[in-house]
N, C-alpha and C positions, 0 to 999 in steps of 0.2 A: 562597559558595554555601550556600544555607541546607540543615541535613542533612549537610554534609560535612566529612569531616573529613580533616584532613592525621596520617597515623602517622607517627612518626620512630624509629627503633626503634634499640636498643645499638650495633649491627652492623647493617650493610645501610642498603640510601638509602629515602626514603622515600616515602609511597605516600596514596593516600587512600580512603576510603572511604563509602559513604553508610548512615547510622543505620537505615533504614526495612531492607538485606541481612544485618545482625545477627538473627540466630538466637537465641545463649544470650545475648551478651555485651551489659549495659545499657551503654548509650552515656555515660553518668556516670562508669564507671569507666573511661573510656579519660581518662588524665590523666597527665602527667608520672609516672615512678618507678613508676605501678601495675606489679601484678607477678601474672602471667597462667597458666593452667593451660594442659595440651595442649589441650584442648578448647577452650577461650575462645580460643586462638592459633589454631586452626585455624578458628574461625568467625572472626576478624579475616582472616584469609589470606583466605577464602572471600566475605567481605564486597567484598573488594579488588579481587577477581576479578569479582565480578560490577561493580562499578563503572565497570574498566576497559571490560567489556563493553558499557555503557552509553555511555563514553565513545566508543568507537570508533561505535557506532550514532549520539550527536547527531553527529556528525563526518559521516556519509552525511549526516543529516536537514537538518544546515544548508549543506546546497547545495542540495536536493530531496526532493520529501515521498515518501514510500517504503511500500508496504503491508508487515506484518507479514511476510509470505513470502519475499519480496524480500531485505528487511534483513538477515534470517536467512542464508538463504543468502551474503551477502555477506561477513554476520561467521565464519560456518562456514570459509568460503576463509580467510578472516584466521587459521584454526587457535583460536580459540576455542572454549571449552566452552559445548558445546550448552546446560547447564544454567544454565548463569552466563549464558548470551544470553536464555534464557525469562525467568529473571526479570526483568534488565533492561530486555527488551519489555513484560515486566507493567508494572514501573512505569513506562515511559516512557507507555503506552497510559494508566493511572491518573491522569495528568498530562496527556494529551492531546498530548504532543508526536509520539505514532504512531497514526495512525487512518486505518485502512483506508478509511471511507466519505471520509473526506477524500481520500484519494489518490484512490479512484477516480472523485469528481468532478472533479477536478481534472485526471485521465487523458481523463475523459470532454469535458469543454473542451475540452482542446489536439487530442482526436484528431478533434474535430468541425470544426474548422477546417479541414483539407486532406483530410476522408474524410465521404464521406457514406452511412452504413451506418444499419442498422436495432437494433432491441434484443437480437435473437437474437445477432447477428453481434458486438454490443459485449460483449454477458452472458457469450460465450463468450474473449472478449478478456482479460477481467475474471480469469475465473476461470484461463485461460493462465499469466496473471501472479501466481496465488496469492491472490489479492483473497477476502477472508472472503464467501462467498453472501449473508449478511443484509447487510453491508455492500454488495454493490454490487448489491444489489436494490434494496436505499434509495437511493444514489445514484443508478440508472436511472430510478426513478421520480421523482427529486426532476428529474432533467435532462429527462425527456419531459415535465413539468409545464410545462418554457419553450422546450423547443422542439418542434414539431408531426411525428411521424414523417410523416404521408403529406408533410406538405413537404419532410422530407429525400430520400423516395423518389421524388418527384418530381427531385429535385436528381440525384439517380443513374442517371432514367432521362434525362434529360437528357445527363447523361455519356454513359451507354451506347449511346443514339443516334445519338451522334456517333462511334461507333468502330463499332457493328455497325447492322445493317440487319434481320438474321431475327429475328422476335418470339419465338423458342424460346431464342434464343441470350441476348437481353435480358432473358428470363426467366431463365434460369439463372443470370447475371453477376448481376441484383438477388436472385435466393435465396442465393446465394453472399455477398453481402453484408449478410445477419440481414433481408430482409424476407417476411414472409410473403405466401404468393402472391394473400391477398386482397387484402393492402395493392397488390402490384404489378397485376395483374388491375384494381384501378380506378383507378391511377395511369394505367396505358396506355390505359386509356378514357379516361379525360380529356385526354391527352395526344391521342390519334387525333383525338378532338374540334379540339382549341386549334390542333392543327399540321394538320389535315385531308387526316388519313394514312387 
């Protein structure tokens, strides 16, 4: 693992840590026999800790992709130091292996498969789950780029059809689900139209 290093230390098992969470201590002088102040041990200890933090985070990451908020809270349970998790996410985010816009397209995929909801409804979904704003503004837009809301609103009222009949009530069940009422207003126009309601 490039950047990482294995300590072995007099006493005690050993640990590893990564070059870029050194603070004082240059990474040249970690070597065989060196021989360390409080300071420079305590920023080795502290490198160690954040690493592990790291550790535990690709450990979530490589099963599923995870926004910034999520993680955190995850590793928190884990009893980890809040501080030694931020940097970790710094540099995991630095490296790309945690990115919010990622997650949230990637949210935005799967959750469009079996739901068909509007942007208010998903932006609020987004944010539910801690998703960074600029990041899942970018991914909303990058996702309505390829897919067409009035045709998902369409797609819901279609649903909703099927289970209510009052046009008040259809209206509510599609606000309730992020679309705006002009989007629905000419969706059921067209729909009255095509089903000749």
């Amino acid at each position: 693992m490039h950047g990482v290093y294995e300590i072995t230390p007099d006493a005690g098992s050993a640990f590893f840590l990564r070059k870029e969470y050194l603070t004082l201590v240059d990474p040249e002088r970690i070597c065989s026999g060196s021989r360390l102040n409080d300071e420079e041990t305590a920023d080795i200890l502290n490198a160690a800790l954040v690493y592990s933090a790291e550790f535990a985070a690709m450990t979530y990451l490589a099963r599923a992709e995870h926004c910034r908020a999520a993680l955190t809270q995850k590793l928190l349970k884990k009893q980890i130091d809040k501080k030694a998790i931020d940097l970790a996410l710094d540099y995991l985010e630095s490296v790309h292996y945690l990115d919010d816009e990622r997650f949230a397209g990637a949210w935005l995929r799967t959750r469009s498969i079996d739901h068909a909801e509007g942007r208010i409804r998903l932006a609020s979904e987004l944010a539910s789950r801690g998703v960074d704003r600029n990041a899942a503004k970018k991914a909303l837009d990058e996702f309505f780029e390829e897919h067409n809301q009035m045709e998902i609103c369409r797609r819901a009222l279609k649903k909703a059809r099927a289970t209510k009949n009052d046009p008040d009530k259809i209206k509510a069940s599609l606000m309730q689900k992020g679309f705006s009422l002009k989007e629905i207003e000419s969706a059921m126009k067209e729909s009255d139209f095509e089903y000749g309601c």
